[in-house]
DOKOLFI-541071 format. One record per residue (C-alpha): residue number from 1; y, x negated, z. Coordinates in nm, 3 decimals. Each point is the difference from the previous one (the first is absolute). Layout:
<vextors>
+-----+---------+---------+---------+
: pos :      yy :      xx :      zz :
+-----+---------+---------+---------+
: NUM :       Y :       X :       Z :
...
+-----+---------+---------+---------+
</vextors>
This chain:
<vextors>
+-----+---------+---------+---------+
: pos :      yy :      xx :      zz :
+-----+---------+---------+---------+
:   1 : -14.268 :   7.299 :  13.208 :
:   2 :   0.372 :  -0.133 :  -0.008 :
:   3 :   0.288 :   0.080 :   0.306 :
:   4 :   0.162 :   0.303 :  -0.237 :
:   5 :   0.229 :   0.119 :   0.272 :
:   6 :   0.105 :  -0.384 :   0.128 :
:   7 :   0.383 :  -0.004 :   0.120 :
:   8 :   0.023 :   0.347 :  -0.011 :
:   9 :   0.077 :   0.218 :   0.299 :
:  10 :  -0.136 :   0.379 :   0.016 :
:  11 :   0.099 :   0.313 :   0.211 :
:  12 :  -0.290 :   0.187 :   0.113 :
:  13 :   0.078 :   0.380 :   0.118 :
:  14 :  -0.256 :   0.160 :   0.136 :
:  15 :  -0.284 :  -0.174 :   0.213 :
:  16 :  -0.188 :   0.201 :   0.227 :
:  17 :  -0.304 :  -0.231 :   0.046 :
:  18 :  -0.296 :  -0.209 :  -0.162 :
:  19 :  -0.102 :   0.251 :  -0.202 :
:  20 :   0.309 :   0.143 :  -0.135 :
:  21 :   0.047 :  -0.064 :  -0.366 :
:  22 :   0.330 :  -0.172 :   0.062 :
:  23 :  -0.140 :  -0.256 :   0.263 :
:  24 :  -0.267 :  -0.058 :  -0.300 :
:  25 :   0.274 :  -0.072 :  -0.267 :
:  26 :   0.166 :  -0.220 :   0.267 :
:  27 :  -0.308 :  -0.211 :   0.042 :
:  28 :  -0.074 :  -0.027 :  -0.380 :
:  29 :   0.369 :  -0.114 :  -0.056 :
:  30 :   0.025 :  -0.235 :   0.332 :
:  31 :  -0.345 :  -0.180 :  -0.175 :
:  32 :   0.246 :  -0.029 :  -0.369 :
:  33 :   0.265 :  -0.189 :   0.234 :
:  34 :   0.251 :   0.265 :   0.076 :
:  35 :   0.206 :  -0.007 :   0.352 :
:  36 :  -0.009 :   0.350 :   0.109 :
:  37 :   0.200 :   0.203 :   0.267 :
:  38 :  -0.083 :   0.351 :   0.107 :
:  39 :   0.160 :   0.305 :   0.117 :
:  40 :  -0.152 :   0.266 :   0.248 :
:  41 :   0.109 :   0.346 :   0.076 :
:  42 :   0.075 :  -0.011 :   0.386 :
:  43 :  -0.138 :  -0.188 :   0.318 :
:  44 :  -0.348 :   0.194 :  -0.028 :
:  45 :  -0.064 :  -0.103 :  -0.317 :
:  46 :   0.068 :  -0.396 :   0.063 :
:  47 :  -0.236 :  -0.019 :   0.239 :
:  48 :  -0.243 :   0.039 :  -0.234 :
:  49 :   0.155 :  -0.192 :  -0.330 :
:  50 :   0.090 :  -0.298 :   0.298 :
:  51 :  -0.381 :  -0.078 :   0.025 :
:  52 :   0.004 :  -0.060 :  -0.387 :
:  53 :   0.298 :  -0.208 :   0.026 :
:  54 :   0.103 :  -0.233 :   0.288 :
:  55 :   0.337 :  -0.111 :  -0.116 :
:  56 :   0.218 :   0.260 :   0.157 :
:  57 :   0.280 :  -0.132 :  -0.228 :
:  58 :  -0.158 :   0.144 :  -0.284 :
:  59 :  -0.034 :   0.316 :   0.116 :
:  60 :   0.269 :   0.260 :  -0.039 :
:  61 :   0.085 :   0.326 :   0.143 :
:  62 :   0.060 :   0.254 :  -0.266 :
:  63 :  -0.061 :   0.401 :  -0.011 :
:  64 :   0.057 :   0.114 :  -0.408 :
:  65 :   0.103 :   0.356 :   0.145 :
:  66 :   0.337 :  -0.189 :   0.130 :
:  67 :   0.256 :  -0.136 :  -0.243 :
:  68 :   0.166 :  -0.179 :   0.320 :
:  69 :  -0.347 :  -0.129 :   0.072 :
:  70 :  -0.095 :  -0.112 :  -0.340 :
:  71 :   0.428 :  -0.163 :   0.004 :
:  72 :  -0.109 :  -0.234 :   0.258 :
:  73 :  -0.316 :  -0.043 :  -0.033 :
:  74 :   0.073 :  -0.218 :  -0.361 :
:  75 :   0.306 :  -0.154 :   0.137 :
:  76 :  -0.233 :  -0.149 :   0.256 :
:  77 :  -0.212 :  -0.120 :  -0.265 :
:  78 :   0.233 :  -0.106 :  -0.209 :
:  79 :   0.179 :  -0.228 :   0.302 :
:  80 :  -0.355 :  -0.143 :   0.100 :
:  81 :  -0.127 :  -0.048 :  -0.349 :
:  82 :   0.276 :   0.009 :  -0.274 :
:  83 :  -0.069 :   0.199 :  -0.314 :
:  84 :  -0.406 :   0.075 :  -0.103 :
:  85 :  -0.204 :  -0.028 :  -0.315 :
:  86 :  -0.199 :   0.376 :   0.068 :
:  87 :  -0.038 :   0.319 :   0.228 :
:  88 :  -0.345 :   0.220 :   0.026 :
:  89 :   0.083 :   0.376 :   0.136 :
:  90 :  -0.308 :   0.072 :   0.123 :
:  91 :   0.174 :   0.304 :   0.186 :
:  92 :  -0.146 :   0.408 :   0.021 :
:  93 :  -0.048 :   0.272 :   0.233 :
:  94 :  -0.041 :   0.375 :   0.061 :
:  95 :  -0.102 :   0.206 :   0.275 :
:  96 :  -0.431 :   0.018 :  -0.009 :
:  97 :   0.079 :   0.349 :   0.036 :
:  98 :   0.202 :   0.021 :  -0.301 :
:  99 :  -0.312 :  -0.103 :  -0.250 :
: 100 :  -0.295 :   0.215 :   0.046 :
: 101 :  -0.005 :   0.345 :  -0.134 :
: 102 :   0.213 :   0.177 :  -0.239 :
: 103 :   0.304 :  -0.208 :  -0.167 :
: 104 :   0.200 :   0.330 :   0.079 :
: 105 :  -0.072 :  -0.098 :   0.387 :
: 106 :   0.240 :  -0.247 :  -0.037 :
: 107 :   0.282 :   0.067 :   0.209 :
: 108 :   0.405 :  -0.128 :  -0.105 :
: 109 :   0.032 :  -0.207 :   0.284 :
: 110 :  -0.350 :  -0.214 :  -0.086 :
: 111 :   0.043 :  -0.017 :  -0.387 :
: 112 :   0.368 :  -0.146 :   0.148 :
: 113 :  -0.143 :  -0.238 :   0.170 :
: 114 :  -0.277 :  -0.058 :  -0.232 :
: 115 :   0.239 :  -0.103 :  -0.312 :
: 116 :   0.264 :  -0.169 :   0.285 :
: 117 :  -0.219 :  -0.261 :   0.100 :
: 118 :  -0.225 :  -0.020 :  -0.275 :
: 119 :   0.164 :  -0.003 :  -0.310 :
: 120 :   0.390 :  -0.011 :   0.166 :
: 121 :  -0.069 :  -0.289 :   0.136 :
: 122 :  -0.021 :  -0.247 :  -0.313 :
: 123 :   0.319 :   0.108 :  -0.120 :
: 124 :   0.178 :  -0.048 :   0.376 :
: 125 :  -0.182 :  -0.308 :   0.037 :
: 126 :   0.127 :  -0.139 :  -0.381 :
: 127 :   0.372 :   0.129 :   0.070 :
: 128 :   0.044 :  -0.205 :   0.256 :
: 129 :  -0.179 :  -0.306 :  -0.108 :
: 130 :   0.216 :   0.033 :  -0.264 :
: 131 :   0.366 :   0.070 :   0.181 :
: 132 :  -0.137 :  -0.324 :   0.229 :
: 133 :  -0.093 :  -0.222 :  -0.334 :
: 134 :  -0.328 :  -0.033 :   0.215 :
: 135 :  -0.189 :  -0.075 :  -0.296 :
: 136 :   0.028 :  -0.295 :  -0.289 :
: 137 :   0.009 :   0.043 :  -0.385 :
: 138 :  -0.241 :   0.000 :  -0.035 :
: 139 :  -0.271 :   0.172 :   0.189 :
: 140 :  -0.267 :   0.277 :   0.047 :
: 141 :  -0.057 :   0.287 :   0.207 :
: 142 :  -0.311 :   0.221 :   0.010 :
: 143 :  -0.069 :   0.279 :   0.171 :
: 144 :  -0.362 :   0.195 :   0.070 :
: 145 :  -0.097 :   0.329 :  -0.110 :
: 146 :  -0.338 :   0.207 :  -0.064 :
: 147 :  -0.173 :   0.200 :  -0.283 :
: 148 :   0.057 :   0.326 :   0.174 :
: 149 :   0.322 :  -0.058 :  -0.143 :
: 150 :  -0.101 :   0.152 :  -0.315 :
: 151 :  -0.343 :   0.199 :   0.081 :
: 152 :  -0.040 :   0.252 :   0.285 :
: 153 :  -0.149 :  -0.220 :   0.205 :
: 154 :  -0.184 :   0.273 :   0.309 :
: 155 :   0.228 :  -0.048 :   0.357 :
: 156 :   0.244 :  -0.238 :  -0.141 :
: 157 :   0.250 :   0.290 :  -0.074 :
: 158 :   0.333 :  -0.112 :   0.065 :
: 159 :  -0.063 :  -0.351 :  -0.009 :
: 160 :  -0.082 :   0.006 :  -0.341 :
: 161 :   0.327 :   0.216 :  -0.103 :
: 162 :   0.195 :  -0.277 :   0.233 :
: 163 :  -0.211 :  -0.339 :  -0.201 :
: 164 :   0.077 :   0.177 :  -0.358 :
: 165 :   0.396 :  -0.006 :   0.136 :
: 166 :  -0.073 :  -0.341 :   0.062 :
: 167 :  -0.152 :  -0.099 :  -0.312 :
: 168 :   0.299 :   0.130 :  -0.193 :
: 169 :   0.228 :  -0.185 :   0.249 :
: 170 :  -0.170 :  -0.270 :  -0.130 :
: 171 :   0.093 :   0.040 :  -0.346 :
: 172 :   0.384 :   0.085 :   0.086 :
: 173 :   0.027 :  -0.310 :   0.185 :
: 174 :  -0.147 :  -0.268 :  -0.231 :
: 175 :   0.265 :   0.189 :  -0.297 :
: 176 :   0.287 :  -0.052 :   0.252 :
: 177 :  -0.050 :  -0.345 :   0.177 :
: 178 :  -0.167 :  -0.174 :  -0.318 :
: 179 :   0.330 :  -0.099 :  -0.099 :
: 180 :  -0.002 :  -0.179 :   0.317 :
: 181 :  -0.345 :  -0.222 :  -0.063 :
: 182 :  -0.170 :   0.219 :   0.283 :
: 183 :  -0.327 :   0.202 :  -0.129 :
: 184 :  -0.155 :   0.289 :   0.139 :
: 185 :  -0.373 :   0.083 :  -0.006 :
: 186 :  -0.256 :   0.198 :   0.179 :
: 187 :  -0.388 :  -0.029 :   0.111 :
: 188 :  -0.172 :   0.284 :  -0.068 :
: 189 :  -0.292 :  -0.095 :   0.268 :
: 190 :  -0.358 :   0.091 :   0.035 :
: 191 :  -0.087 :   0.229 :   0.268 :
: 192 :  -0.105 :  -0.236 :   0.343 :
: 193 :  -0.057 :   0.067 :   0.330 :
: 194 :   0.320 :  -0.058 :   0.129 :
: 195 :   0.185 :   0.132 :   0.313 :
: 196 :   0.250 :   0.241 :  -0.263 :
: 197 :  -0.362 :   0.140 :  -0.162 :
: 198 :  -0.129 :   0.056 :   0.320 :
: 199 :   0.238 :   0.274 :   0.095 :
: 200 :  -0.097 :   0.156 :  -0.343 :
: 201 :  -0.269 :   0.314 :   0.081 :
: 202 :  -0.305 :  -0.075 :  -0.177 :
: 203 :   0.057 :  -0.348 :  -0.052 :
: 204 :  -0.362 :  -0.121 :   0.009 :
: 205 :  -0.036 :   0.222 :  -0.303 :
: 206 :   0.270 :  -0.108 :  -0.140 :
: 207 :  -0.109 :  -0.339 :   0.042 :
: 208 :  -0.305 :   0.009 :  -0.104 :
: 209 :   0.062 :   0.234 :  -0.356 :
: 210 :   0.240 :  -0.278 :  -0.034 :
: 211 :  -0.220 :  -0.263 :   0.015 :
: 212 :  -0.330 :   0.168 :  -0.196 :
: 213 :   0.307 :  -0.014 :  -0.292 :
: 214 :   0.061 :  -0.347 :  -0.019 :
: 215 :  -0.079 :  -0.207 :  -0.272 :
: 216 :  -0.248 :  -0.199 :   0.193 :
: 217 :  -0.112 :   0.222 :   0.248 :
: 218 :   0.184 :  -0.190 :   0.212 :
: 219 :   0.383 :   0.090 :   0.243 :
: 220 :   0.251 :  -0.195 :  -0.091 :
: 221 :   0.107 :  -0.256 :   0.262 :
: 222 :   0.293 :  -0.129 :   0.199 :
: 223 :   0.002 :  -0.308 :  -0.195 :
: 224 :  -0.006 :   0.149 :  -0.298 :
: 225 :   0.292 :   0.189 :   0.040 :
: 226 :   0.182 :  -0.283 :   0.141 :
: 227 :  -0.080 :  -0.228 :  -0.285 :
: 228 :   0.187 :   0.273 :  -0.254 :
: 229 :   0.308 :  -0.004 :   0.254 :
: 230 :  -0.008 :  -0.345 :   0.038 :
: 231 :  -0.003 :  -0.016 :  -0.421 :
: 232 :   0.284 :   0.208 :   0.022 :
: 233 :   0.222 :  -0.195 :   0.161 :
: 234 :  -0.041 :  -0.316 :  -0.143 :
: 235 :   0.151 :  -0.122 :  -0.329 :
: 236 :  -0.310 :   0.076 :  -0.195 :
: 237 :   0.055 :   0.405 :  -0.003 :
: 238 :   0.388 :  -0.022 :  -0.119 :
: 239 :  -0.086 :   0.179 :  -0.268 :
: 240 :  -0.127 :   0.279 :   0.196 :
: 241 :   0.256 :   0.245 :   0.081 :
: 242 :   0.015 :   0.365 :   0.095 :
: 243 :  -0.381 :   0.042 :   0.017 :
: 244 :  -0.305 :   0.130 :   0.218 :
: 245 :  -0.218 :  -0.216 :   0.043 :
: 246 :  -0.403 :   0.177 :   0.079 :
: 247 :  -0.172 :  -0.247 :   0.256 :
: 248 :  -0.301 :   0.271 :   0.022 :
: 249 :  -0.302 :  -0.168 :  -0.149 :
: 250 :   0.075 :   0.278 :  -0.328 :
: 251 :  -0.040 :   0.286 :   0.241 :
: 252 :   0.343 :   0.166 :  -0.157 :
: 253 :  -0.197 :  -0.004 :  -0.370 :
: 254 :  -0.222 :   0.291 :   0.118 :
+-----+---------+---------+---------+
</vextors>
């Protein structure tokens, strides 16, 4: 297979180790030729994304729930690396407390915080790459959701009210920065054990319904999921545009 991502340089938000789905999307797009620089959330969290990557120059400080954090976070980037081809938000939380039970549970502060840093966040994030010019024209920008978007998935709750916020982020953005060249997609990925899933109740269950409903009988893989993103950003998807994307070996047909 070809270098699809050579010369082009990639933002990755949202690396919490090897088996995050965003560390397998970088790895997938690093092996298609892209240069890559990555943000983390606060000192606690490098440690662990600064075993992945050595080069401390490409990795960046940045907390989404902060619009002065995500201000200087890109102007570093942008000083160190000029304008880039791509950006993966690979960005969600909630409080573990907040998804078992009843949906009515929920309390105002943790759906807040839920659709703040989970949804929220791709639209902060794509302000101010915009008001910096942080990205070229053109270039692609996907973002990673879930099926309990859509389906009542059991102890994913408010997550999955915060990911279907996100999904039609994702559709407001690519109508309003198209006219700029930048896209906007999402990855509707397969459930995988995963630090996020771990914190979900039940999530051996959940894991393995989810994989008894594949296609193939058969989870679907880090590097699987990181082949689709790296598709996505490289000039062979341009016509893609506004879209979620299932990476779950046809689990969402069921």
């Amino acid at each position: 297979m070809g270098k699809l991502l050579t010369g082009k340089k990639i933002l990755v938000m949202g690396v919490a180790n090897q088996r995050s789905i965003a560390w397998g999307c970088a790895q997938v797009m690093a092996e298609q030729g892209a240069e890559l620089i990555y943000t983390y959330q606060n000192e606690r969290m490098k440690k662990s994304v600064a075993k992945l990557v050595t080069d401390d120059t490409r990795l960046v400080e940045c907390d989404v729930a902060s619009d002065e954090s995500i201000q200087t976070a890109f102007a570093t980037i942008k000083a160190r690396f000029g304008q880039l081809d791509g950006l993966v938000h690979a960005i969600a939380y909630a409080k573990k407390e907040e998804l078992g039970g009843s949906i009515t549970n929920v309390t105002r502060a943790g759906y807040a915080l839920a659709q703040d840093v989970s949804a929220y966040s791709l639209l902060a994030v794509m302000k101010e790459a915009e008001q910096q010019a942080l990205l070229k024209n053109p270039a692609s920008v996907v973002t990673l959701t879930y099926f309990g978007s859509e389906r009542a998935i059991p102890n994913y709750n408010v997550m999955g009210v915060a990911k279907a916020a996100l999904e039609a982020n994702v559709r407001y953005l690519a109508r309003d920065l198209g006219t700029t060249g930048i896209r906007v997609n999402a990855i509707s990925a397969g459930a995988m054990k995963t630090l996020a899933v771990t914190g979900i109740k039940g999530h051996s269950d959940l894991l393995k319904v989810s994989q008894e409903r594949t296609a193939d009988g058969k989870s679907v893989t880090l590097a699987e999921i990181g082949g689709t993103c790296a598709f996505l950003m490289s000039d062979l998807s341009t016509g893609l545009v506004g879209d979620v994307i299932y990476v779950d070996k046809g689990v969402h047909l069921i």
